[in-house]
C-alpha positions as CSV (number, residue, x, y, z in Angstrom):
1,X,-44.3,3.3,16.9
2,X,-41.4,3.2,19.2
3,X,-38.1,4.8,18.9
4,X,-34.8,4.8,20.6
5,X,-35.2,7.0,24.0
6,X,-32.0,9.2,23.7
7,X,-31.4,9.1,19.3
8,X,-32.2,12.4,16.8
9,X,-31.7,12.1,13.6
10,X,-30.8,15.7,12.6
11,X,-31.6,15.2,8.5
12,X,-30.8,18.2,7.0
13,X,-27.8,19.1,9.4
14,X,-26.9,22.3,7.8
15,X,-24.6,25.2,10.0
16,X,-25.1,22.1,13.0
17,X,-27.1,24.8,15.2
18,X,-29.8,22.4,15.4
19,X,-27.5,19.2,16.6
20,X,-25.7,21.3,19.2
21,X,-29.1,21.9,20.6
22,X,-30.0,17.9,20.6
23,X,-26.5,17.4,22.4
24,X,-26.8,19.9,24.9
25,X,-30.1,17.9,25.6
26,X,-28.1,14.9,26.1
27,X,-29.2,13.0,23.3
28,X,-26.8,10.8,20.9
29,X,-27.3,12.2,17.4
30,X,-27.4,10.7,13.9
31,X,-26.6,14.2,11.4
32,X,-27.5,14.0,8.1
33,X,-25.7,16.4,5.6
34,X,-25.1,16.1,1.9
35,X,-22.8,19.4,1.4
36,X,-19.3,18.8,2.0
37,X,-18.3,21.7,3.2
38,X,-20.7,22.2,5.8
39,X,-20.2,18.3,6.7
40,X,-16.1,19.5,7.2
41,X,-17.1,22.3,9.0
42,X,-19.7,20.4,11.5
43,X,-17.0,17.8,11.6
44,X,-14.6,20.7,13.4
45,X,-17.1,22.3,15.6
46,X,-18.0,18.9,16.8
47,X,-15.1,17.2,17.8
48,X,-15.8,16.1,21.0
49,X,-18.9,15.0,20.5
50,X,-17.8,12.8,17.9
51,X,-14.7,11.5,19.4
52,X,-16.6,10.3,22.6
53,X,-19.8,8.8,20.3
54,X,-22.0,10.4,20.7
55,X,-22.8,12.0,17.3
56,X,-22.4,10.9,13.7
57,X,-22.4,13.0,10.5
58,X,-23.0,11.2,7.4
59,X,-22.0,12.7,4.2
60,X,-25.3,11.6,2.1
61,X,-28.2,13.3,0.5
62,X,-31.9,11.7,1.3
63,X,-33.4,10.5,-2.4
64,X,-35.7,6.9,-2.9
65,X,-32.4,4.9,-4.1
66,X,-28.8,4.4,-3.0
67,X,-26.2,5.7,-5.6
68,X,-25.4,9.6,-6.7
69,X,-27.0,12.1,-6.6
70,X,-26.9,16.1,-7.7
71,X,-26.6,18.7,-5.0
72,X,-27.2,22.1,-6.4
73,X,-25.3,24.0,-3.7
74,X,-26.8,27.9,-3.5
75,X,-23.3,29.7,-2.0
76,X,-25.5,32.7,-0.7
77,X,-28.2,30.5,1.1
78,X,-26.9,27.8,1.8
79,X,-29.9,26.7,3.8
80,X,-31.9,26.4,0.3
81,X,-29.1,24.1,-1.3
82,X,-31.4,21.3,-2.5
83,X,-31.4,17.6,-4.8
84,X,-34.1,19.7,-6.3
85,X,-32.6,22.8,-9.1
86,X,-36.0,25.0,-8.9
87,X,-35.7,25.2,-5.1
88,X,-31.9,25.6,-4.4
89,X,-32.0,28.8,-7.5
90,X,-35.6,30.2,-6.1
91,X,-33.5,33.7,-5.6
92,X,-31.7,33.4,-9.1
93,X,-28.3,32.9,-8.1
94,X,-26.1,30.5,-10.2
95,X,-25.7,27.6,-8.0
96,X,-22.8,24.9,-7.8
97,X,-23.1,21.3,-8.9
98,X,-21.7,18.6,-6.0
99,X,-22.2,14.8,-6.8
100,X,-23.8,13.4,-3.0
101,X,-23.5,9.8,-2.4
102,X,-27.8,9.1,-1.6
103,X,-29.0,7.2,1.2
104,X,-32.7,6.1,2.1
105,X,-34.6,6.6,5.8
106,X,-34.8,2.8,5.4
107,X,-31.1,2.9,5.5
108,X,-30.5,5.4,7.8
109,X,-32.7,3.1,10.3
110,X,-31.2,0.3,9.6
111,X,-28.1,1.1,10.2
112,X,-28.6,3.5,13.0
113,X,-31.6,2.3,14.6
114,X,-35.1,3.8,15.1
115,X,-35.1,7.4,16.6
116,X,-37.2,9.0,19.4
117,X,-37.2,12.3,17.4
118,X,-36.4,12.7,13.7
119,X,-35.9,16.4,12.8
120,X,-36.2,16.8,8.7
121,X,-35.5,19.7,7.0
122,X,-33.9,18.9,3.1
123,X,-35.7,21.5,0.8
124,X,-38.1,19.7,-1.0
125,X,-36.5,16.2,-0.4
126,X,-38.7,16.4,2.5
127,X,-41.6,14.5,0.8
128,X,-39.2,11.6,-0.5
129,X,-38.4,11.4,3.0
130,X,-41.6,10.9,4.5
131,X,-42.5,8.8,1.9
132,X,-40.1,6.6,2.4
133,X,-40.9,6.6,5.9
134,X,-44.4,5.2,5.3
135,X,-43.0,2.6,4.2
136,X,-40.8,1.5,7.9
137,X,-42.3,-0.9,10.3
138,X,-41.0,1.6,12.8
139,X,-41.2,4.9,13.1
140,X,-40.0,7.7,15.5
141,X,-42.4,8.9,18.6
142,X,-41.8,12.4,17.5
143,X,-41.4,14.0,13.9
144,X,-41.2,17.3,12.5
145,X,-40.9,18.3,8.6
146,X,-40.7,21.9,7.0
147,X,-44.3,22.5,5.6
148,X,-44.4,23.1,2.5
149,X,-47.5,21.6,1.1
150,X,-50.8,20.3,3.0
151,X,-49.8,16.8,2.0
152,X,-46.8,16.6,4.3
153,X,-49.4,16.6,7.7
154,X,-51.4,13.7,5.0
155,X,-48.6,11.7,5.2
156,X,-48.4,11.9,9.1
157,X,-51.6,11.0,9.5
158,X,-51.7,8.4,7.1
159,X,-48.7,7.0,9.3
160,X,-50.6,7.0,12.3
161,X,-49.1,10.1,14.0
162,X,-52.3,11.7,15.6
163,X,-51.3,14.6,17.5
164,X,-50.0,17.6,15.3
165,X,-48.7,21.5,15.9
166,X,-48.2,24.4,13.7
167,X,-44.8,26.0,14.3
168,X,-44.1,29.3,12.5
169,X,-40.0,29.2,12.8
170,X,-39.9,32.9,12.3
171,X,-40.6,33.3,16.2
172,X,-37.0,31.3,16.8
173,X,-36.2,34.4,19.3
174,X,-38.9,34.0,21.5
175,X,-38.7,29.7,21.6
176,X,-38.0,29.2,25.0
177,X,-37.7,25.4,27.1
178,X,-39.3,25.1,30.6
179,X,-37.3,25.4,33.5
180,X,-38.6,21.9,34.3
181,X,-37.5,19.5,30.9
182,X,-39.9,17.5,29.5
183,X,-37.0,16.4,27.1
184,X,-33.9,15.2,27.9
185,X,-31.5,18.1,30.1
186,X,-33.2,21.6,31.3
187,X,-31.9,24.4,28.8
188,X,-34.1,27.0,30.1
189,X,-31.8,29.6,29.0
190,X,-31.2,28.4,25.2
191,X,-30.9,31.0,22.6
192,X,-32.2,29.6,19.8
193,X,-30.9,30.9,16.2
194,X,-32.6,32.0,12.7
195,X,-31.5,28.6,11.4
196,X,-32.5,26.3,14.5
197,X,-36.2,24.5,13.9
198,X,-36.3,25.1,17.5
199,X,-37.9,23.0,20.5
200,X,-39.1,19.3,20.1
201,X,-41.3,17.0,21.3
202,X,-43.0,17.7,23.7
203,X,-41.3,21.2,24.5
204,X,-42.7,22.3,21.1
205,X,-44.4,25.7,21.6
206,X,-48.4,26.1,21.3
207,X,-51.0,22.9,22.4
208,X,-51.4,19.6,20.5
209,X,-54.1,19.2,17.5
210,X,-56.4,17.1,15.9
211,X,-55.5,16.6,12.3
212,X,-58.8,18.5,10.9
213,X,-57.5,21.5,13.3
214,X,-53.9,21.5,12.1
215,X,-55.0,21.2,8.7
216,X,-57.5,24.2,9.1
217,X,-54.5,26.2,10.8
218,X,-52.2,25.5,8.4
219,X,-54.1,26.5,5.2
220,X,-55.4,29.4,7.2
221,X,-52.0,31.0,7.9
222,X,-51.2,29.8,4.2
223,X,-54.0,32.5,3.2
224,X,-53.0,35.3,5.5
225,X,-49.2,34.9,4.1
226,X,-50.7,35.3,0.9
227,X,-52.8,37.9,1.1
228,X,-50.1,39.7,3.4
229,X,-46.9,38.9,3.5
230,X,-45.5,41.4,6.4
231,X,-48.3,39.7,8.2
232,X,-47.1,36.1,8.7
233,X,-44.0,34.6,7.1
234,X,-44.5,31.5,5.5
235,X,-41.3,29.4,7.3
236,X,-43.6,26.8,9.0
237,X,-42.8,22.9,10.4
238,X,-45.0,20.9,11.2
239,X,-44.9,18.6,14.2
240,X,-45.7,15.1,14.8
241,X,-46.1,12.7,17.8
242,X,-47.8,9.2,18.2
């Protein structure tokens, strides 16, 4: 695995909280966002950054096949707006119906190169982008994927990605980078926000795991949830690195 030095992929873009942080760390960022309205809106509170290079939003929805594709858009949570219908209506809302132009990781590589870190985050969609990047000669250093099922941290493995955390996202206000970066630019004092997946690579909170032990974690805190929900929410990535 390799994996251009200073390149994120941001894939699942959303509000841009996330790519503002990957800027501020001085990293050129790829920004992946199927919703056209949140693409206009990243396109205005990025500018700059896009004007002097160093980031690029493209329009497109992640799905095994170039073409079109439906985006159910869910106005009220716009973070669960999903290629997939039972996902983006999960809080029975009426959603909207947008026709995304679809584009592969294959693609996405191709075009843009391989990144150091790719950040993936598309409701669902996230398991047609893994898969699809199984299937790359190439791969990013440093992954991270929403958990949603067991089989996501499978896939990693199976990829040859052997060192694994366990983030719960619902501690975003405590996430805090060294003083000393192990990524790109010190942000000590970064304020991270409810819709940031929060530090990366190696800045990731908690210590790296063997796959049995991320696994065991995982479906422990999957039990907990379940059993008590005011105990442990259930918003959890996992994290990757070669």
């Amino acid at each position: 695995m390799q994996g251009a030095r200073r390149l994120i992929f941001d894939i699942g873009m959303h509000n841009g909280d996330d790519t503002e942080f990957y800027l501020a760390k001085g990293f050129n960022v790829v920004a992946v966002e199927a919703n056209p309205e949140l693409v206009e809106a990243g396109k205005q509170r990025f500018a700059e950054p896009i004007a002097a290079g160093q980031l690029t939003i493209v329009q497109k929805a992640i799905a095994d096949r170039q073409g079109t594709v439906t985006l159910y858009v869910n106005p009220g949570h716009t973070d669960w707006s999903s290629i997939y219908k039972d996902i983006a209506t999960r809080d029975g809302v009426e959603v909207q119906e947008v026709q995304a132009q679809a584009v592969t990781i294959t693609d996405l590589f191709r075009e843009y190169g391989v990144p150091y870190y790719a950040k993936i985050d598309i409701e669902k969609a996230d398991r047609d982008a893994l898969m699809q990047m199984s299937r790359t000669t190439e791969r990013p250093r440093f992954v991270s994927v929403e958990a949603h099922d067991i089989s996501y941290l499978t896939y990693l493995r199976d990829m040859g990605y052997n060192r694994f955390k366990v983030v719960n996202q619902a501690n975003y206000w405590w996430f805090k980078c060294p003083a000393e970066a192990l990524e790109g630019e010190a942000l000590p004092e970064w304020k991270f926000t409810i819709h940031s997946s929060g530090p990366f690579g190696e800045e990731t909170p908690g210590r790296w795991l063997d796959f049995e032990s991320a696994a065991y974690l995982y479906l422990q805190a999957r039990q907990i949830s379940v059993e008590n929900d005011f105990m442990l929410n259930q918003w959890m990535d996992f994290h990757a690195a070669a």
